[in-house]
N, C-alpha and C positions, 0 to 999 in steps of 0.2 A: 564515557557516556554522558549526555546531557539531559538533566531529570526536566521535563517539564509538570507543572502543574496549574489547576485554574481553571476558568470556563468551557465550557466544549469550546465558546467563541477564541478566548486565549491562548488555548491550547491550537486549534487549525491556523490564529494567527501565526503564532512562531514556527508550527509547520511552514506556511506559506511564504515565513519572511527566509526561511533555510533553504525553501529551493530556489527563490528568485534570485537568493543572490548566491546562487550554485557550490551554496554549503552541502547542499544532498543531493543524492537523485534519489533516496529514499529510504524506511526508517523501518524498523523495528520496535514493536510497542510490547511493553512490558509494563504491563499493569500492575498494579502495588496486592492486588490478589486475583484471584481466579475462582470462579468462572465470570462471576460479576463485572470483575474492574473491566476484561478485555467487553464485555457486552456493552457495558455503557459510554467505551470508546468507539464503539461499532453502530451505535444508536445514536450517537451525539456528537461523536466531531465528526464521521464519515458522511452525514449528509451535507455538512457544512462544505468540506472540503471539495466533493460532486458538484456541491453547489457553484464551486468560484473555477471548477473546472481543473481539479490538482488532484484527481481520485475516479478513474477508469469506473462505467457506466455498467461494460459486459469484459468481457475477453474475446479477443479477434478470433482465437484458434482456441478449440477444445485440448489441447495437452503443450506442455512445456514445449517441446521442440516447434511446435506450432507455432508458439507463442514468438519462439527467437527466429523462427523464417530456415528453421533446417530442415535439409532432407531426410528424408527415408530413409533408412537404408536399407540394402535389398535384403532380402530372407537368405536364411543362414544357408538353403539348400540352392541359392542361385548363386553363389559365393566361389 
């Protein structure tokens, strides 16, 4: 794992230097505590990141499967 630490600004940069040069396509944050640490990541680098366009606005689709473009599938009693 790679610790970052530093400015909300420092911190979205080394996010944004990780996916440009297709070290991630995305990250896991583990705040140093809770419930605090994960809020002030969530207050301060997440609008940075919106900002430069590296951090989704809404969700296309209301639930997972939505989200990855799969079917339905049909009810258990049409089966």
């Amino acid at each position: 794992h790679r610790v970052v630490a530093g400015t909300p600004e420092q911190v979205a940069d080394q996010i944004q230097e990780w996916f440009e040069q297709g070290a991630a396509d995305g990250f896991n944050v583990m705040p140093p505590w809770l419930p605090g640490g994960f809020d002030l990541f969530a207050d301060q680098v997440v609008p940075l990141l919106r900002a430069r366009g590296l951090f989704r606005t809404a969700y296309e689709a209301a639930t997972l499967r939505g989200h990855y473009g799969l079917p339905r599938p049909a009810a258990a009693a049409l089966r």
